[in-house]
C-alpha positions as CSV (number, residue, x, y, z in Angstrom):
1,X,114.0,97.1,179.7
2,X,115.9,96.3,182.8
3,X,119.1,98.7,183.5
4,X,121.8,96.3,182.5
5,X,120.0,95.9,179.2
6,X,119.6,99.6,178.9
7,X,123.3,100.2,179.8
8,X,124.4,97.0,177.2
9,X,121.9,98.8,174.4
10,X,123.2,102.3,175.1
11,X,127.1,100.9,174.8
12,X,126.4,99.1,171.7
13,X,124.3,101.9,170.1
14,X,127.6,103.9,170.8
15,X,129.5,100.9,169.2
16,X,127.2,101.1,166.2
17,X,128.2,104.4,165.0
18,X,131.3,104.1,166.9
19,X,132.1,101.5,163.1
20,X,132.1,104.6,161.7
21,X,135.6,105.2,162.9
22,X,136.8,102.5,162.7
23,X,136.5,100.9,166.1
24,X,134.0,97.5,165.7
25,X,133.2,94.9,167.5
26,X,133.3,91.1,167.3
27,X,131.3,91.4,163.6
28,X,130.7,94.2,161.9
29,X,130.6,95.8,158.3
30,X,129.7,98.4,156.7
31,X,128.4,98.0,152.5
32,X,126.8,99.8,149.7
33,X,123.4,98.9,150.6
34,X,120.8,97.2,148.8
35,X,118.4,99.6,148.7
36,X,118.1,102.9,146.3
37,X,119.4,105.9,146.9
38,X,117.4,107.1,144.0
39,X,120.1,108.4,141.9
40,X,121.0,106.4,139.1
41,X,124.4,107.1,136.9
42,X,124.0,108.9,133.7
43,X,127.3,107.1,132.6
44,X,129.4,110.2,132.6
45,X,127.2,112.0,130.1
46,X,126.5,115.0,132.3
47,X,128.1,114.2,135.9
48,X,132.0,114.4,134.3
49,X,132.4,117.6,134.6
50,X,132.2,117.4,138.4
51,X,134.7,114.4,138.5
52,X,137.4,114.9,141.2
53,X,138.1,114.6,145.1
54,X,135.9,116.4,147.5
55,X,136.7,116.5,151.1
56,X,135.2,117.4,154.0
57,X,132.9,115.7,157.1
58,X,130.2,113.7,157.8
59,X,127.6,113.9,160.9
60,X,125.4,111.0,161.4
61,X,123.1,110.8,164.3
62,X,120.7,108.1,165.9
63,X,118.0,108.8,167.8
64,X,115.6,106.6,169.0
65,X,113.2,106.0,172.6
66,X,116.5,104.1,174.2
67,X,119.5,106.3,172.0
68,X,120.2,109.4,171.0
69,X,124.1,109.5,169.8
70,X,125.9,111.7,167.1
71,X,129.3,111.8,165.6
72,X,131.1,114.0,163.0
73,X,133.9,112.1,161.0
74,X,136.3,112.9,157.9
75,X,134.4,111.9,154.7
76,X,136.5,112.2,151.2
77,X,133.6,112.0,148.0
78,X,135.2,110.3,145.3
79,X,133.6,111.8,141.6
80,X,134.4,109.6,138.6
81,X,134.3,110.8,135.2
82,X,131.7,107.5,134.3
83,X,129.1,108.3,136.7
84,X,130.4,106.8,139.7
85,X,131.0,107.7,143.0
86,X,132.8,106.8,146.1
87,X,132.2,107.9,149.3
88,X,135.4,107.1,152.2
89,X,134.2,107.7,155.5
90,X,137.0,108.0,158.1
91,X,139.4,107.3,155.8
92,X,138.4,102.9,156.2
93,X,134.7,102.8,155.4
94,X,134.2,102.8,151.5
95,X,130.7,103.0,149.9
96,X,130.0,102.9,146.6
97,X,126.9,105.2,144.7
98,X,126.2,107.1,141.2
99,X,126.4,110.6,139.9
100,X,123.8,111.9,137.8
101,X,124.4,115.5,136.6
102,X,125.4,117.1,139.6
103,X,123.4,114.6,141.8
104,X,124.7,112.3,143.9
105,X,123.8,109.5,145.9
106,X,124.7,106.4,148.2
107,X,123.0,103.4,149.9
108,X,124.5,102.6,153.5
109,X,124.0,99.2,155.5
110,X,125.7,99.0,158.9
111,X,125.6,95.7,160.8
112,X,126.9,95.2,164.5
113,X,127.0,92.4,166.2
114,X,128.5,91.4,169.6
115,X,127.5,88.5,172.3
116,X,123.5,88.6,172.1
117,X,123.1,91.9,170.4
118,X,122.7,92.6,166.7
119,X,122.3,96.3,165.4
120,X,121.9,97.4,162.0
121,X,121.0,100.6,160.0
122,X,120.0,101.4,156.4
123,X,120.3,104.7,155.3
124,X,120.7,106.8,152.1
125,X,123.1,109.9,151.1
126,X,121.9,112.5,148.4
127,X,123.2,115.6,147.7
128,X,124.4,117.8,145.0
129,X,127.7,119.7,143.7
130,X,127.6,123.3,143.3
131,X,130.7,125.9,142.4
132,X,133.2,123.0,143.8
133,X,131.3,122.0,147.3
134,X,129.0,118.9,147.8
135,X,126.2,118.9,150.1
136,X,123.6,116.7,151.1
137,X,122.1,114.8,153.8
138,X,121.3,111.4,155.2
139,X,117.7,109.7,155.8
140,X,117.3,106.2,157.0
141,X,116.3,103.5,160.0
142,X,117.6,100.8,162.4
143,X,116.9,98.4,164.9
144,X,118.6,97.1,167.8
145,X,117.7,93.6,169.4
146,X,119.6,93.0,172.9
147,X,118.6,89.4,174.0
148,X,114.8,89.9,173.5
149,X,114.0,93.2,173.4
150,X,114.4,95.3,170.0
151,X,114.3,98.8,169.8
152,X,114.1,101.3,167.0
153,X,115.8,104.7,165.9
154,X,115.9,106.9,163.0
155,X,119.1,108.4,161.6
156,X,119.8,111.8,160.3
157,X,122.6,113.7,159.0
158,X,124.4,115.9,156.6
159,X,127.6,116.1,154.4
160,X,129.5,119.0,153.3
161,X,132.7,118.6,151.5
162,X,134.6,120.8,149.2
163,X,137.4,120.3,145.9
């Protein structure tokens, strides 16, 4: 990869999470995903009794052979009293998932887009509730293609939020 295309690839990496907050580019989205986060809702049956507002932060990172960016940003979880959830990243970004007892869980796509490069991500959110806090951690992949070259990365992270 030449060094324009590196530099172009590392900016819109940063741009990629940089969504996150907020602060897109010419089209971008973020979407409960379509894949499974492997927690279904139980319909309230179990998961009721943790219904309420959870705040606390969010750090996602990407790392890849041409990026290796982090960021930490607000995150409010959302517990519903059906078996939903709700996850608000930043205080813009709303994804949709399920409870299931005390288990939760999300399905995240991110797509980027700006001139001749495309990014997008997949990734998943579990966790769990315990004595009024909510942990858990993300798991997933992306790609980046700048002109003709496409590059990989995984992403990582973890949640921790409080009522």
């Amino acid at each position: 990869m030449t060094k324009i295309r590196r530099k172009f690839f590392s900016v819109f990496m940063m741009a990629l999470f940089l969504l996150l907050t907020s602060c897109g580019g010419d089209k971008s989205s973020v979407s409960s995903g379509n894949g499974s986060s492997g927690v279904s809702s139980d319909g309230g049956s179990s998961s009721s009794k943790y219904a309420g507002t959870y705040t606390g932060s969010i750090t996602i990172t990407a790392k890849g052979s041409e990026v290796d960016n982090s960021t930490t940003e607000s995150a409010v979880l959302l517990v519903r009293a059906d078996g939903t959830a709700q996850l608000t990243i930043d205080g813009d970004n709303v994804i949709d998932g399920f409870m299931n007892g005390n288990k939760f869980g999300f399905s995240v796509r991110v797509v980027e887009e700006k001139d001749l490069i495309k990014c997008s991500a997949d990734a998943i959110l579990t966790g769990s509730i315990s004595g009024g806090r909510a942990a858990g951690s993300v798991s997933g992949s992306g790609s980046c293609k700048v002109l003709t070259a496409k590059s990989g990365f995984d992403v990582t992270g973890s949640f921790n939020a409080s009522r």
